[in-house]
N, CA and C atoms as a LAMMPS dump frame, in Angstrom:
ITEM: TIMESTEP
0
ITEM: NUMBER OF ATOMS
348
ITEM: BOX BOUNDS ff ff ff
-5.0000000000000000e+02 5.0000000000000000e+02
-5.0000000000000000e+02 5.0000000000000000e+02
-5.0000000000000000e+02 5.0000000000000000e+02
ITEM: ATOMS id mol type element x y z
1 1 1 N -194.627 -313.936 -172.946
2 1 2 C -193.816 -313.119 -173.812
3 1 3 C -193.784 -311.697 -173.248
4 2 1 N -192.724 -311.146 -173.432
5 2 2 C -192.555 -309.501 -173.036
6 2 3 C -192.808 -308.738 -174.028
7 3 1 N -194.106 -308.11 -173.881
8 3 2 C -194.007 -307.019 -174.957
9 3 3 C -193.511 -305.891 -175.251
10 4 1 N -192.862 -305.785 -173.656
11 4 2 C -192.186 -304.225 -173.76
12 4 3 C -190.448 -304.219 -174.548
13 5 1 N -190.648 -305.216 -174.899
14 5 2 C -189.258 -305.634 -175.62
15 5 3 C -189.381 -305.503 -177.107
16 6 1 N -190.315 -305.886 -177.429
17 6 2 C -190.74 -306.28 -179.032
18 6 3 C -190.325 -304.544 -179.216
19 7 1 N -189.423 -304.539 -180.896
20 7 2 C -189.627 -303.247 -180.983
21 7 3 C -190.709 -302.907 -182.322
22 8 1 N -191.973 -302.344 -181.906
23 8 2 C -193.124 -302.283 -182.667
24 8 3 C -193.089 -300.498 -182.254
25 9 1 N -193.164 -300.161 -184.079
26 9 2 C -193.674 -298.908 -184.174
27 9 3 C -194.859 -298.099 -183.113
28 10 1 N -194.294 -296.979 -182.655
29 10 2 C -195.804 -296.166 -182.063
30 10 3 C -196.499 -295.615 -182.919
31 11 1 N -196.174 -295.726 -184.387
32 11 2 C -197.187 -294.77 -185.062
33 11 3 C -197.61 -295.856 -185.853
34 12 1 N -198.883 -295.617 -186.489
35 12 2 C -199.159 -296.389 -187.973
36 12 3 C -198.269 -296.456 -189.278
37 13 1 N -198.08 -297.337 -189.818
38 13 2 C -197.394 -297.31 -191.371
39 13 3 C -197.984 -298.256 -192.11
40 14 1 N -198.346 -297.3 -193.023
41 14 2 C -198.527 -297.742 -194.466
42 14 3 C -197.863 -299.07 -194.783
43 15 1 N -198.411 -300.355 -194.563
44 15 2 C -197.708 -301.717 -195.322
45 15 3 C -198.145 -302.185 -196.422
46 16 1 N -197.605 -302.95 -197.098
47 16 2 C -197.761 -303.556 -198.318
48 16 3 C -198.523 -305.033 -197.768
49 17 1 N -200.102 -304.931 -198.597
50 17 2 C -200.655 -306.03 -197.79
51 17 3 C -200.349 -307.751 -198.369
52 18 1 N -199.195 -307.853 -199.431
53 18 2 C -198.712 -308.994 -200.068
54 18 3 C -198 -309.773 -198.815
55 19 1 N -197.193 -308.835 -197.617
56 19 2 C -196.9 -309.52 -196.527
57 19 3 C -197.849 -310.248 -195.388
58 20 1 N -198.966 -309.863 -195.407
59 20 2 C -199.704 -309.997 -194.564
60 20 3 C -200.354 -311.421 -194.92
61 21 1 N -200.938 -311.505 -196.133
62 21 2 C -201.139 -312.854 -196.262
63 21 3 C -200.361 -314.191 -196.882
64 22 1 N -199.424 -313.841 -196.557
65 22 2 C -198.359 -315.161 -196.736
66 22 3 C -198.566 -315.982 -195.948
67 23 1 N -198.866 -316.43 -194.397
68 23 2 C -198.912 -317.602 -193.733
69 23 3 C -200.171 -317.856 -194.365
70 24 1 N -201.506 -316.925 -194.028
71 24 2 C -203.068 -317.63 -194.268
72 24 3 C -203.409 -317.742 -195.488
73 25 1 N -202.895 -316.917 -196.554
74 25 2 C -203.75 -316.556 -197.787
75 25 3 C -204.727 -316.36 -198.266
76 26 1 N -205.14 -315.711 -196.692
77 26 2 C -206.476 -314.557 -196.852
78 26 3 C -206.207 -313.081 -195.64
79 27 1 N -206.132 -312.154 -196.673
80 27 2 C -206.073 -311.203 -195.777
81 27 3 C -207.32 -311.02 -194.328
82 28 1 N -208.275 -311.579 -194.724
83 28 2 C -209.349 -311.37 -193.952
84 28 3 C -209.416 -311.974 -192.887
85 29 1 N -208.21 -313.291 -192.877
86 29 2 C -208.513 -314.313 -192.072
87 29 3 C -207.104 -313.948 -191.121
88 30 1 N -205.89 -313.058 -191.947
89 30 2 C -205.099 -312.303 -191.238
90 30 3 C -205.902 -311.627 -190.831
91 31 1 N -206.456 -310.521 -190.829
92 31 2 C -206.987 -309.136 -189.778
93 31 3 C -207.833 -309.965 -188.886
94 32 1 N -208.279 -311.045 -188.606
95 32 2 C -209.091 -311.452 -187.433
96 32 3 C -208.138 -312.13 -186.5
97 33 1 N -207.095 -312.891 -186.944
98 33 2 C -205.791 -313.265 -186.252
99 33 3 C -205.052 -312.309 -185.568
100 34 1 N -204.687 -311.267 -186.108
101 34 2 C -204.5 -309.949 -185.54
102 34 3 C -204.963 -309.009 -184.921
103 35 1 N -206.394 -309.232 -184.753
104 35 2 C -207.378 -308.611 -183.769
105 35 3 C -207.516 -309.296 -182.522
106 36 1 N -207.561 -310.843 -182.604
107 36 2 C -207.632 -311.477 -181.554
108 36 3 C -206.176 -311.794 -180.296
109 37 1 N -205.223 -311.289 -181.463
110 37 2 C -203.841 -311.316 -180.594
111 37 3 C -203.435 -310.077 -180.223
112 38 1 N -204.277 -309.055 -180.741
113 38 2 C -204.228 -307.455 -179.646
114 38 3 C -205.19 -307.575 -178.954
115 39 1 N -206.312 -308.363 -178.54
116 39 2 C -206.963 -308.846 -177.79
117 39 3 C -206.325 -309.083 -176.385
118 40 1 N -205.321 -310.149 -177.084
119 40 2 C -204.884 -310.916 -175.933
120 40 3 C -204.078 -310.103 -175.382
121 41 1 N -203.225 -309.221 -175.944
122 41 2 C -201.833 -308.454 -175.534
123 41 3 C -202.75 -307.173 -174.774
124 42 1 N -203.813 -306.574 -175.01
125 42 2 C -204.166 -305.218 -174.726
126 42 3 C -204.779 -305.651 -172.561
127 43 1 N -205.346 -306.799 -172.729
128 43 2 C -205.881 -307.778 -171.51
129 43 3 C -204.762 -308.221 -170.506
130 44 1 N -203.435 -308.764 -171.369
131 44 2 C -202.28 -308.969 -170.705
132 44 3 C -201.687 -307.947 -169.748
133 45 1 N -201.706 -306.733 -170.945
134 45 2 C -200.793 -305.691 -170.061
135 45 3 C -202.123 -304.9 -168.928
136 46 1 N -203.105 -304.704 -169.585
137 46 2 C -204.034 -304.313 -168.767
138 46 3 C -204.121 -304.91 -167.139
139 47 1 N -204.422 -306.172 -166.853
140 47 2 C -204.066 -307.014 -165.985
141 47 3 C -202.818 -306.519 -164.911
142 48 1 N -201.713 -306.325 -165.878
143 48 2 C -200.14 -306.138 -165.025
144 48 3 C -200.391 -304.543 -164.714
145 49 1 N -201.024 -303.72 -165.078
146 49 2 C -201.368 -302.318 -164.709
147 49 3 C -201.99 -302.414 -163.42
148 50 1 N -203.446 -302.904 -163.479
149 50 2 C -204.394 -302.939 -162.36
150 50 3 C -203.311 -303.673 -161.197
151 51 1 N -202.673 -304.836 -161.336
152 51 2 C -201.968 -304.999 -160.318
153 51 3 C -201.212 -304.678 -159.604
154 52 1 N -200.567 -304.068 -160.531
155 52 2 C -199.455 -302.651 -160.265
156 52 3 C -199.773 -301.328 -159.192
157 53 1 N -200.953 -301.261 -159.75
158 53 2 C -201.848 -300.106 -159.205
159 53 3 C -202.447 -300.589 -157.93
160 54 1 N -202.719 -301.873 -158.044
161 54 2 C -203.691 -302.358 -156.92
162 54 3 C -202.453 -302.709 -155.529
163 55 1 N -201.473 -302.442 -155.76
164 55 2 C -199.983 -302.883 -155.218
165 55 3 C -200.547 -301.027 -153.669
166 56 1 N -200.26 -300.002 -154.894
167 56 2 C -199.981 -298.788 -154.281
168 56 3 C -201.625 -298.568 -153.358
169 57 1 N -202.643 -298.832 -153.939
170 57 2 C -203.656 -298.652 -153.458
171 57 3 C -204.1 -299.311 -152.348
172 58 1 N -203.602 -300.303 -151.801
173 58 2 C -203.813 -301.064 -150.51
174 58 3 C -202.614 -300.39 -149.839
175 59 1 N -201.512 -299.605 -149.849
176 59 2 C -200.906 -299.117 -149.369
177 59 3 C -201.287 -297.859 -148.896
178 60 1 N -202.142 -296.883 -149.69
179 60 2 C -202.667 -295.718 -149.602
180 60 3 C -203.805 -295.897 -148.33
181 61 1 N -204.491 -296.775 -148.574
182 61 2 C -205.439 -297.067 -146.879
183 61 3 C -204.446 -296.99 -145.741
184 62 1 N -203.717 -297.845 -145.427
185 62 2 C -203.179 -297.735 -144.772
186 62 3 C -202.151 -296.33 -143.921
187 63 1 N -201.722 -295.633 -144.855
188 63 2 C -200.742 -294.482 -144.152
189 63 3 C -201.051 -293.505 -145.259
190 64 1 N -201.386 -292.299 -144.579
191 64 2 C -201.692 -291.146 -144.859
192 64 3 C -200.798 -289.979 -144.948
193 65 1 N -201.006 -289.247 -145.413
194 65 2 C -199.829 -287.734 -145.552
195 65 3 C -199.056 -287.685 -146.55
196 66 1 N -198.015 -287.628 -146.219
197 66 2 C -196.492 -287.501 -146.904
198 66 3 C -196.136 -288.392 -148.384
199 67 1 N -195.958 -289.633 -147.687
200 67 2 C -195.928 -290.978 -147.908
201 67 3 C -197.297 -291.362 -149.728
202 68 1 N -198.151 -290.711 -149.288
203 68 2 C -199.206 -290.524 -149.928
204 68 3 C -198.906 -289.698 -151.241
205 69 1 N -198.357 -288.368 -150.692
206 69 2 C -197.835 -287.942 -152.472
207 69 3 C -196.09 -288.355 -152.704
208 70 1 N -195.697 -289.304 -152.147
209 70 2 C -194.949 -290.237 -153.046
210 70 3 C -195.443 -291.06 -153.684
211 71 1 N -196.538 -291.705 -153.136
212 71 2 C -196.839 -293.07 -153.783
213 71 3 C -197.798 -292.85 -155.356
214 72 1 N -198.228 -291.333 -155.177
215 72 2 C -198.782 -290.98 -155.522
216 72 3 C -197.891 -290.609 -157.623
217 73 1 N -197.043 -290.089 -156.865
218 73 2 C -195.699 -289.893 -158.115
219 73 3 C -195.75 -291.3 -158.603
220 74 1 N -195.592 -292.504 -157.797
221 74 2 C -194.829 -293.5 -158.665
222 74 3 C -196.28 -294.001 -159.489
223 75 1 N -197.467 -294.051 -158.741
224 75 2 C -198.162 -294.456 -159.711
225 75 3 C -198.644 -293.492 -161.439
226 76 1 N -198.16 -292.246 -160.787
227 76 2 C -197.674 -291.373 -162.289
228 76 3 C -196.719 -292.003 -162.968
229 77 1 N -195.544 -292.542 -162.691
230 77 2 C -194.457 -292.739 -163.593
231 77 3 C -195.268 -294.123 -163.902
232 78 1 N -196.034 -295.266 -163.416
233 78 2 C -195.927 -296.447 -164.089
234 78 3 C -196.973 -296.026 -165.326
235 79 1 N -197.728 -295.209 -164.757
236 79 2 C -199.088 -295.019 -165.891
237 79 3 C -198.508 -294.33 -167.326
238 80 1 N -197.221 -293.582 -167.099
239 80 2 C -196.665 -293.117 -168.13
240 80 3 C -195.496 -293.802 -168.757
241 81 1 N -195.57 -294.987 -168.129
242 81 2 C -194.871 -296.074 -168.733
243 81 3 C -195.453 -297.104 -169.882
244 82 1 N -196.417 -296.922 -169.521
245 82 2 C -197.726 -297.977 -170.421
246 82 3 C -197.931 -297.029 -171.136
247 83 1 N -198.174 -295.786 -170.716
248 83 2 C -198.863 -295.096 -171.814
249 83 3 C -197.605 -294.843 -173.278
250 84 1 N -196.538 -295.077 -172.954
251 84 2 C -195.287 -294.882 -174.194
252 84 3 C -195.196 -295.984 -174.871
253 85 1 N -195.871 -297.363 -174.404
254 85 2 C -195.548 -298.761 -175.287
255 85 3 C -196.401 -298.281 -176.294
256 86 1 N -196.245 -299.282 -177.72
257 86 2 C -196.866 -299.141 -178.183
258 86 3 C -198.116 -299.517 -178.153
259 87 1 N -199.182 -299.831 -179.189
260 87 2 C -200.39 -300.042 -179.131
261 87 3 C -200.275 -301.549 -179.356
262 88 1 N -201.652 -302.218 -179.262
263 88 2 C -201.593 -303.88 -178.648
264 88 3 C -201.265 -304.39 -180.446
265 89 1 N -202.107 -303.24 -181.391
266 89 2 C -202.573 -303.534 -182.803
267 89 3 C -201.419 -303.909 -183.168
268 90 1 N -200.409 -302.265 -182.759
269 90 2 C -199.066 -302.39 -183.608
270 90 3 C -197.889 -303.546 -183.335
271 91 1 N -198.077 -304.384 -181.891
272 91 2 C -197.059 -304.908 -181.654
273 91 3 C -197.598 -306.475 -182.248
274 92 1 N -199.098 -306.715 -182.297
275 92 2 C -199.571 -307.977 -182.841
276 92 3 C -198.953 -308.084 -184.39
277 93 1 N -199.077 -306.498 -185.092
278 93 2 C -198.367 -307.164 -186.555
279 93 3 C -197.399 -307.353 -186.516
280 94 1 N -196.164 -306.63 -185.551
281 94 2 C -194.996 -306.665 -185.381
282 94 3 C -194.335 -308.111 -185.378
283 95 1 N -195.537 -308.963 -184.589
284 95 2 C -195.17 -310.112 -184.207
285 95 3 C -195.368 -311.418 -185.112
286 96 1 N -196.403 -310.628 -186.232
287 96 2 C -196.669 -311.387 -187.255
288 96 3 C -195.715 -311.166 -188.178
289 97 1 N -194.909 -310 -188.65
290 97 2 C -194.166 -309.798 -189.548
291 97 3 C -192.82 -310.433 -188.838
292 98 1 N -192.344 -310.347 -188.034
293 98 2 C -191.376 -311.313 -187.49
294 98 3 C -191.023 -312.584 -187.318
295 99 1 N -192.548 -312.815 -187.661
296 99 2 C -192.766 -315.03 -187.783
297 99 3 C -192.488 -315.328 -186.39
298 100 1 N -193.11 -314.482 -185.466
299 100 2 C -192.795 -314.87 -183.841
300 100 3 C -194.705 -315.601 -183.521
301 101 1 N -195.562 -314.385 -184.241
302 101 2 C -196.804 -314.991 -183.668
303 101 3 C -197.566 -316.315 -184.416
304 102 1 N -197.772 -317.206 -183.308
305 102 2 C -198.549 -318.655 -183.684
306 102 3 C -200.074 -318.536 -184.11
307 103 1 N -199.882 -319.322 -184.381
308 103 2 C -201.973 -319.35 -184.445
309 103 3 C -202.442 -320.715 -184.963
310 104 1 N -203.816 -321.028 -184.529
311 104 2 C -204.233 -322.516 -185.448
312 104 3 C -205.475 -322.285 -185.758
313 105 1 N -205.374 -323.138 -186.767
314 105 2 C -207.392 -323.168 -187.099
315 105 3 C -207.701 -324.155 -186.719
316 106 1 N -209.659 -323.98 -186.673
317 106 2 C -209.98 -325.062 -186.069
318 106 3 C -209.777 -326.126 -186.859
319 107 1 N -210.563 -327.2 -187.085
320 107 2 C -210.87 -328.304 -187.53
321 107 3 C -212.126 -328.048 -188.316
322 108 1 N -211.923 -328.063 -189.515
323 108 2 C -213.518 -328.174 -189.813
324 108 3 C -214.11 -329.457 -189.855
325 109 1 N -215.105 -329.648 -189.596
326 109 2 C -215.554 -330.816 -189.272
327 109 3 C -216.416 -331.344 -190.936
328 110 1 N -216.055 -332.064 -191.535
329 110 2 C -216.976 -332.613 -192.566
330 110 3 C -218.434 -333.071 -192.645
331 111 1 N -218.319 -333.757 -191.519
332 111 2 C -219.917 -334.282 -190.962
333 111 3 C -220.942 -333.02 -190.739
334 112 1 N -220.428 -332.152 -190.575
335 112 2 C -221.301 -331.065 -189.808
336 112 3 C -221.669 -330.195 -191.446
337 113 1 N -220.72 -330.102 -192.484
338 113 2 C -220.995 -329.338 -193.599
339 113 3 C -221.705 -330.242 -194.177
340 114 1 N -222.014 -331.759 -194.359
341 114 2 C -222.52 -332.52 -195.143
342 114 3 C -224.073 -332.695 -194.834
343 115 1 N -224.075 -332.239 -193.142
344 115 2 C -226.199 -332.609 -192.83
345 115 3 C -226.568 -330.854 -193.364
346 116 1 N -225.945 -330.128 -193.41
347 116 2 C -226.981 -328.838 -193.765
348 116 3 C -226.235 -328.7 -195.359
C-alpha cells in the first residue's frame, strides 16, 4: 500500500470515540490494532528511507568534491519529504476510519482456557 497517498491529517483531532469501536467493540482492542499498524507503517517507510539514503551513500565513497554537495542536496530534499508525511499513528486511523485497514484475531483456543 502507498502511504504517501492516503490523505491523513498532519495534526491531531479530537474524534468521537463511538467510531472507533464499531468493527471490534472494544476501544482497547482498537488502540492495540492501531498501534500495531503504525508499527508496521512507521518500519515500512523507515526501510524505503535507509534505502534511499543507502542509494547516495555508496555513491559518496566513490567520487568526491563537487558531485558530493549535490548529492548532498538531494539527500536534503528526500529527508524533507518524509519529514512532511504524516505520522504512522495518524495515517493507521485514517485507514481504519476509511474501512481500508484489515486485521484478525487469533483463535482462542478452548482447550487451553479449560486446563487452567
Amino acid at each position: 500500500m502507498d502511504y504517501k497517498k492516503i490523505k491523513a491529517s498532519h495534526e491531531a483531532i479530537t474524534r468521537d470515540l463511538s467510531q472507533f469501536d464499531k468493527e471490534t467493540g472494544n476501544i482497547y482492542e482498537t488502540v492495540v490494532i492501531l498501534g500495531k499498524r503504525a508499527n508496521q507503517i512507521s518500519s515500512a517507510l523507515r526501510q524505503e528511507l535507509v534505502n534511499k539514503i543507502s542509494e547516495f551513500s555508496a555513491q559518496t565513497v566513490s567520487g568526491e568534491g563537487i558531485d558530493e554537495i549535490y548529492e548532498n542536496r538531494e539527500q536534503i530534499e528526500i529527508a524533507r519529504y518524509y519529514e512532511q508525511l504524516s505520522k504512522p499513528s495518524l495515517i493507521a486511523t485514517q485507514e481504519l476510519l476509511d474501512g481500508t485497514l484489515c486485521f484478525k484475531r487469533p483463535e482462542k483456543e478452548d482447550s487451553l482456557e479449560q486446563t487452567l
